[in-house]
N, C-alpha and C positions, 0 to 999 in steps of 0.2 A: 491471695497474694498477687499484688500485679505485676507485671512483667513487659518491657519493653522492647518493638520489633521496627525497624526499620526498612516499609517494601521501596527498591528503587525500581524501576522503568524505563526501560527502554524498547520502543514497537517503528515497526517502518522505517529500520535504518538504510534499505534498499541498498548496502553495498558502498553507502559512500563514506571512502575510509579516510579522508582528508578532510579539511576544512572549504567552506563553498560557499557561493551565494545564498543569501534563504530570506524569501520574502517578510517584512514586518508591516503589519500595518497601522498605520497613525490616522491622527483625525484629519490631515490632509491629503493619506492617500498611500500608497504603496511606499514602501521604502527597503533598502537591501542594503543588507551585512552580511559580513563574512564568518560564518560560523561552524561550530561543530568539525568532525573527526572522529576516531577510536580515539586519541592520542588523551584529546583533552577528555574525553570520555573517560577515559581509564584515572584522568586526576583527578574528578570529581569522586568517582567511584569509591578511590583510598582515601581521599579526605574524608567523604561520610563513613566508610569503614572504622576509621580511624577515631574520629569523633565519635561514633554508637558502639565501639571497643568490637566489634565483629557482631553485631546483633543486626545483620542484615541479612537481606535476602535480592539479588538481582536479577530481574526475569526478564528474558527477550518475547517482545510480543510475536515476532514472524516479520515476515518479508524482508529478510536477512541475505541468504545467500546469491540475490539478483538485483539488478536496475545500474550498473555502471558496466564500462567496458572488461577492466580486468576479473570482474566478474564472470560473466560472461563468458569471455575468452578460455578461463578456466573453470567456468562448471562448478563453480561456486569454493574449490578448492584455496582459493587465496585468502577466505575470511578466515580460514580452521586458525592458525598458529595465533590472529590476534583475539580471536574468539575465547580461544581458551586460555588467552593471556588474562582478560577480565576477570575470570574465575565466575561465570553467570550458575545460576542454580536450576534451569530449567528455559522452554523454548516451545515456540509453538510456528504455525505457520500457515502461508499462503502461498506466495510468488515463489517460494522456498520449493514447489514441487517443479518448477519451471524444467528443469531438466529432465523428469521424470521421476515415479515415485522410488525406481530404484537405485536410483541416484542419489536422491535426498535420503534413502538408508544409508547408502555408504558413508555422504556426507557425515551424517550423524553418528557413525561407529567410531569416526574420530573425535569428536566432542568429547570435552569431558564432563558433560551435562545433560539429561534426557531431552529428546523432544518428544515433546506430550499431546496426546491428540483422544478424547473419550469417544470421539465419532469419525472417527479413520478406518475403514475396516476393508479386509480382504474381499474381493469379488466370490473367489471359489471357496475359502472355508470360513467366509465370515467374520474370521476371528480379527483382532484390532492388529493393526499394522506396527501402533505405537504404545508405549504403556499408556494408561489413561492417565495417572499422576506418580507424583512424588512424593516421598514425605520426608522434611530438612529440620532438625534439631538445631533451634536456633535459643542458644542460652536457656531456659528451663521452659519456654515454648517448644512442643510438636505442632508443625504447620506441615497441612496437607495442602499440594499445589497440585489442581485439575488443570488440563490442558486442553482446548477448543479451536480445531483447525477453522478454515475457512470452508465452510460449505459447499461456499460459489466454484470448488475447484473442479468439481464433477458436472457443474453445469454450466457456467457461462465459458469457462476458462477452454484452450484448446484441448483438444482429444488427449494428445502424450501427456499431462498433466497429470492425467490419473488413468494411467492406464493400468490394471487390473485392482483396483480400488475404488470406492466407493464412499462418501461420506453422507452424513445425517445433519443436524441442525444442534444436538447435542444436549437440548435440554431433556430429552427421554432418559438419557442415559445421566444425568448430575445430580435427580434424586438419589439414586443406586449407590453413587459412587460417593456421596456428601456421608449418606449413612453407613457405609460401611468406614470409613474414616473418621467418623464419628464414633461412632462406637466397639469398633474392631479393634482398630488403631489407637485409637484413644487419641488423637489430636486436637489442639486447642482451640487452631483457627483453620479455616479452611478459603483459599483463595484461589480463584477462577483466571487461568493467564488464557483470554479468548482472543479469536482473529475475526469473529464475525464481524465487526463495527458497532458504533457507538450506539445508534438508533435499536439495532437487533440486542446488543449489549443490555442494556434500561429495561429491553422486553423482559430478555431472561432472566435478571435479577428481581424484575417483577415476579415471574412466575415458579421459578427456584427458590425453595424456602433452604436455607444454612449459609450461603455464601459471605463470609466477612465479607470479602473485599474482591473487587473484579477490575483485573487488568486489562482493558480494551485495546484495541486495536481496528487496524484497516483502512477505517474513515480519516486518520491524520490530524484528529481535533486535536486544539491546543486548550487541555483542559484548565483552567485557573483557578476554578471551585470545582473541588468533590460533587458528584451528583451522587447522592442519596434515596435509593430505593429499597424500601423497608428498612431496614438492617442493615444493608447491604453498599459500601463506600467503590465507588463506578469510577475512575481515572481514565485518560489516554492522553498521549503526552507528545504530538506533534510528529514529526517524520522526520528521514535524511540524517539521524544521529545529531540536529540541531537541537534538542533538549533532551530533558532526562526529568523522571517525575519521582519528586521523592515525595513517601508518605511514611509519617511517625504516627504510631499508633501505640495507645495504652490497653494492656490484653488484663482483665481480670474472669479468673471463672467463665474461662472460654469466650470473654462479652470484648467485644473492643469500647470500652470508656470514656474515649480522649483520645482526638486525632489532630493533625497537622499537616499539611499538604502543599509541595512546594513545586512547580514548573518553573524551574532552569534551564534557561538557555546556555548552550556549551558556547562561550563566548571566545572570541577570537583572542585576548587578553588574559586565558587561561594559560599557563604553563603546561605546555605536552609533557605526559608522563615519557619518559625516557626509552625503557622498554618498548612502551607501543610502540613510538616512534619511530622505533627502529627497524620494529615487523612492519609498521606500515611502508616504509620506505623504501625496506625490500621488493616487497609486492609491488609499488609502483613503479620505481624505475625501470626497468624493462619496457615500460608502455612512455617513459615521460614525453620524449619524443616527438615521438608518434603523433599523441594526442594532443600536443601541443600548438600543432600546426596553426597557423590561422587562415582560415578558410572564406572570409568576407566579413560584415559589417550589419549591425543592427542600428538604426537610427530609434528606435522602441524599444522596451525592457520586454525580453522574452519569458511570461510564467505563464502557467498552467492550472494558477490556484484558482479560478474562478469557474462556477459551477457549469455555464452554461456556453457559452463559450472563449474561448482564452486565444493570447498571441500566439504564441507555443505552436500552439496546434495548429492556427493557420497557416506560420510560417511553412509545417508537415502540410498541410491540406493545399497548398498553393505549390509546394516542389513537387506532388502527383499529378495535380493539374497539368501541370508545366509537360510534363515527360508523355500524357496519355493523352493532351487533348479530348478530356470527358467533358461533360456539363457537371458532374457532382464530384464529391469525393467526401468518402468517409473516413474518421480510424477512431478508432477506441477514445473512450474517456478515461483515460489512464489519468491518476492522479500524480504518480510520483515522476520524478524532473529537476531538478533543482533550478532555478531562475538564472537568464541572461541576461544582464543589464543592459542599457545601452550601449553599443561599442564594439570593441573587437567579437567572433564568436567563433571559436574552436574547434578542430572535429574532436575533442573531449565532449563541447558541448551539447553537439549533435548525437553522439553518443548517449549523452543522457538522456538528451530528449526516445530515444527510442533503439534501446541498448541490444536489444534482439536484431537489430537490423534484417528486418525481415522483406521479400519482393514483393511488392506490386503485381497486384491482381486489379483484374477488370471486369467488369460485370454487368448486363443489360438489366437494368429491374423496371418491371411496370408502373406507372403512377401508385396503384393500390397496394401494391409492393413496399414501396419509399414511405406511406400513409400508417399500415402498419407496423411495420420494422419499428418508427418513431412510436408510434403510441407502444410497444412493447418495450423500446428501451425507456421511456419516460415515467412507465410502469414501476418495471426496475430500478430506478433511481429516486420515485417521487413515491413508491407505493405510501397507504396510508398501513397498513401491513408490515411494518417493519422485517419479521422472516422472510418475505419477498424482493428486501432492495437486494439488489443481484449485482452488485458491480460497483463501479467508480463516478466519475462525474457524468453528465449525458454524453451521450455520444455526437462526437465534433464533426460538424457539417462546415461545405464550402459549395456553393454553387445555388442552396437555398436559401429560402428566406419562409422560418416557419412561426408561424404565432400560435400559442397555447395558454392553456390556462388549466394553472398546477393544480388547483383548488379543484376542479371537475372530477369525475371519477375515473376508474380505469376503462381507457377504449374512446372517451370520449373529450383527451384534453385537447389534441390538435384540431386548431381552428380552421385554420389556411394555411397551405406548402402553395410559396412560388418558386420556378426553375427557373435561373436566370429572368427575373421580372414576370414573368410569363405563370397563372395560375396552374395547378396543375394539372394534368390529365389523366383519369384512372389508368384509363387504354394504353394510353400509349409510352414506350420503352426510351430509357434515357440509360444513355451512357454512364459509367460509377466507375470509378478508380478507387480502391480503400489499399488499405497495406494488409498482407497474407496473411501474419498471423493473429489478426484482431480487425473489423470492423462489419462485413456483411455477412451475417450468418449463412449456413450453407444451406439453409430451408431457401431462402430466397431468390430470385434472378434467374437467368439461363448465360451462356453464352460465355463461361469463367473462362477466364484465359492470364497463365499465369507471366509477368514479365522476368528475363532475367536484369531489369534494373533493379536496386535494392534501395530503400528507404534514407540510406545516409545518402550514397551517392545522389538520392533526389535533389535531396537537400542542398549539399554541397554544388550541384551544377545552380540550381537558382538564387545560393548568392553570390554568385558569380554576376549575374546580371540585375539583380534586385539590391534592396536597400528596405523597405519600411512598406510592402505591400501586403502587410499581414497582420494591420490594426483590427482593432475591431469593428466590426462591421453591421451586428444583429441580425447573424444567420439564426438563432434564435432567440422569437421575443414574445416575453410573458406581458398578456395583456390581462 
């Protein structure tokens, strides 16, 4: 008998509960609309409810309860009321521990949905932190939904992230759990809602034999076609609550037979559902204000999408400059952000750019210092090892000028680092400005000293006297 199931998606909405800029791109080059919300979210959601008569299933990939102000500000407590207005069937995570991990429990006591993690486990009794899955009777389907945090929370992420927990990689433990759900359970289909990314995602669909279908996340691809490995139908579906990825699928004798796969854009032109609307608007006004202000002027479109280096970032890389008088300056290759176009620019939008508002730190590193560090984040973002990309985009430099080549192997793709024009010197110690809570690991440097200036305020004093000195540049260039 067959049977029809309807997964939708939604992964990386970081918090942003309104509608926003969100980069598109054409064949002549960047372009920006105004997209996405919970609001219009929640009217796709009842319209395919409504059209597939309730034969769906809604899963949040992670990185949910962080990446905007009122976020933030409350510790993730502002997303519950629209959260569980959605009615999602399950949840997983990454930035979601930002608070810590016993925070994102409590968080999660208020859901009215699990969050699922098979490789979350206590430091002292080992045992799993989260249930490892769910199981959702959907019309004469049983679908088992395994849950796959993000690994990277125990190792590249700060200390409080995981503090007395531990994660794994997850595919030891999705034989165990496929076959008992298989055959314990007796479920039809079995589907993987993971937070590792899309490259690690492929692996382990590779390597895991039973998984219909696997919900990605982290990397922020805007999937268009299903990637198919073995059996197994691989989606992710973009960031910022700017799309939602719907998949029809026809289930016969446990076999998915016939599929259909759709990335929507949550279009500005959508009708807000009313309800959300209303929870959202709560939550923000308190902050409208505030974050409203206008704080200076971009003559360049402020985004962060590009892998190697972006505006965004330098406009952050050039307000540390400003304030520390270093010669470098690092911060994270943080992917999530929403774009600034050209024009006015908000402390909303500075916000986004770096919602932790964390201080300024300073640090003396050696030439072989700067040499390393690089080849271990380019490691991390380029491995040919997919269970080793460890992070987000490379990490954003100002002050160098580094040339590499992707193709080489680990350890040996950086060509040449110059400081300020200048080659560089193993020996000798150069001044580093990065932001505290992300950019120079603590193995590295002497001499940390931490500032009481904070990351927005950077910002905000340098465009006060600047305009458009945070083009690109080719502080890294792939030869």
């Amino acid at each position: 008998m067959q049977s029809e199931l309807t997964l939708v998606q939604v992964n990386d909405a970081h918090a942003y509960f309104a509608a926003h800029p969100e980069l598109f791109w054409s064949g002549s080059g960047a372009a920006y609309r105004t997209v996405g919300g919970y609001a219009r979210l929640a009217t796709l959601v009842k319209q395919i409810r409504q059209e597939r008569q309730g034969r769906v299933l809604l899963c949040d990939g992670g990185d949910t309860f962080h990446g905007t102000y009122p976020a933030v500000q409350t510790r993730g407590e502002a997303l519950l009321p629209i959260l569980n207005s959605l009615e999602f069937d399950a949840m997983t995570g990454h930035w979601d521990f930002a608070y810590g991990p016993a925070r994102l429990q409590e968080l999660v006591s208020h859901l009215a949905y699990p969050m699922l993690a098979v490789n979350c486990y206590h430091e002292t009794s080992r045992s799993l932190v989260f249930p490892a899955y769910t199981i959702r009777e959907v019309g004469a389907l049983r679908v088992g939904i395994i849950g796959v945090a993000a690994t990277i929370v125990d190792k590249t992420m700060p200390p409080h992230f995981s503090r007395g927990i531990y994660l794994t990689l997850g595919k030891d433990e999705l034989p165990e759990a496929i076959t008992h759900l298989r055959r314990q359970e007796r479920v039809d289909l079995i589907v993987v809602l993971s937070h590792l990314g899309f490259p690690q995602d492929l692996q382990l669909a590779q390597e895991a034999d039973g998984i219909d279908v696997l919900l990605s996340a982290h990397t922020h691809n805007r999937v268009v076609m299903p990637a198919r490995v073995n059996d197994t139908l691989v989606i992710q579906s973009g960031c910022h609550g700017s799309f939602l990825g719907r998949l029809d699928v026809t289930v016969e004798a446990g076999r998915i037979t016939d599929y259909r796969h759709a990335l929507m854009t949550v279009e500005e032109s959508i009708v807000p559902d009313s309800e959300v609307e209303a929870l959202v608007e709560a939550t923000l006004t308190p902050y409208r204000a505030e974050l409203a202000e206008v704080v200076g002027h971009t003559d360049i479109d402020l985004n962060r999408n590009t892998v190697l280096e972006s505006t965004m970032d330098n406009l952050l890389l050039r307000a540390l400059m400003q304030q520390t008088g270093t010669q470098v300056a690092f911060s994270n290759g943080w992917r999530y952000g929403a774009p600034v176009p050209a024009g006015k620019v908000t402390l909303n939008d500075l916000y986004n750019i770096i919602p932790m508002n964390p201080p300024l730190s300073t640090v003396d590193l050696k030439g072989d210092e700067i040499w390393t560090m690089l080849e271990e984040n380019l490691e991390h973002t380029f491995s040919r090892n997919p269970y080793q990309q460890m992070g987000g985009y490379l990490k954003r430099v100002m002050g160098l000028n580094v040339i590499v080549k992707l193709e080489n192997p680990q350890g040996q793709r950086v060509q040449e680092i110059f400081v300020q024009g200048e080659r560089i010197d193993a020996k000798r110690f150069y001044t580093t400005v990065f932001v505290t809570e992300q950019g120079v690991p603590p193995k590295y440097g002497s001499n940390r000293q931490q500032s009481a200036i904070h990351a927005v305020e950077a910002m905000r004093e340098l465009l006060c006297h600047a305009r458009a000195d945070w083009q690109l540049t080719g502080s890294i260039v792939v030869v």
